[in-house]
C-alpha positions, 0 to 999 in steps of 0.5 A: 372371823373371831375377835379373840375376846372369847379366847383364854389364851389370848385373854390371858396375855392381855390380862398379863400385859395389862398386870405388868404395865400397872405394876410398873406404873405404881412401883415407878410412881413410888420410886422403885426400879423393880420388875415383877419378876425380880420382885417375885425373886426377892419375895422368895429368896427373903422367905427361903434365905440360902436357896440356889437359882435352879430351887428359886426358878422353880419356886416362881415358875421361871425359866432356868436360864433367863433366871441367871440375868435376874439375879445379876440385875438384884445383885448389881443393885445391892439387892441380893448375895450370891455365896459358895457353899462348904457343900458344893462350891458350883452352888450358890446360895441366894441371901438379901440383903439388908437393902433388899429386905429394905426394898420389900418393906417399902415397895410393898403398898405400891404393890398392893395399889397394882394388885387392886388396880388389875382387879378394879372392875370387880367387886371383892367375890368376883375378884376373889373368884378370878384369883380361885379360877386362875389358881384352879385352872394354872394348877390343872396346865402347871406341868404344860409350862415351859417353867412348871411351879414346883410347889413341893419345893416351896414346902422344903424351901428355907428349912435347911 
């Protein structure tokens, strides 16, 4: 019988539980109350300022509905604005605020000291590879996800 060590996917969701545990010891440790996931948003919706939550689930490769609760969340912490705008008044157009972008500026080593520690083992080539490979191998299954990354709209994002 196997021991799933020599197995992708269950390699994968190790590797993604081990990211998410780091990256909310060190935000914590720093005195953030951010999951990876409302990170990710505030990172692209300070970006693409004005984008919708269907654009923003798209951008960050989440799911549509789930996306609704992490926008409340950011919003209920001050983080983010949700506006109606003059061209559909069923859109809403997501904007940080001046604490959200306070936020970013001030989390940021935190996150910078979670990426190195995901990596540590590697040297600089061997984590640079991994990143390569995960890029090479998440673009060739992109369309397989329930929440496929819409890199085309990343390009037209925030150039309204």
């Amino acid at each position: 019988m196997s021991d799933n060590l020599d197995k992708p996917g269950h390699l994968a969701r190790r590797f993604q539980q081990v990211a998410v545990a780091v990256f909310h010891a060190e935000v914590e440790k720093a005195g953030f109350d951010l999951t990876p996931v409302q990170y990710a948003a505030l990172t692209a919706i300070k970006k693409s300022p004005g984008i919708d939550q269907v654009t923003l689930a798209a951008l960050i490769a989440y799911d549509r509905t789930t996306i609704m609760g992490v926008i409340d969340r950011l919003a209920q912490k001050g983080l983010v604005l949700r506006r109606t705008t003059e061209r559909d008044r069923r859109v809403r157009e997501l904007v940080i605020t001046d604490e959200g972008r306070s936020i970013l500026q001030r989390i940021e080593p935190a996150v910078r000291s979670a990426q190195k520690i995901m990596l540590r083992g590697l040297n600089s080539n061997e984590a640079n590879e991994l990143v390569r490979l995960l890029q090479k191998t998440i673009a060739a299954g992109n369309e397989l996800s329930r929440a496929p990354l819409r890199a085309e709209l990343a390009k037209t994002a925030g150039k309204k």
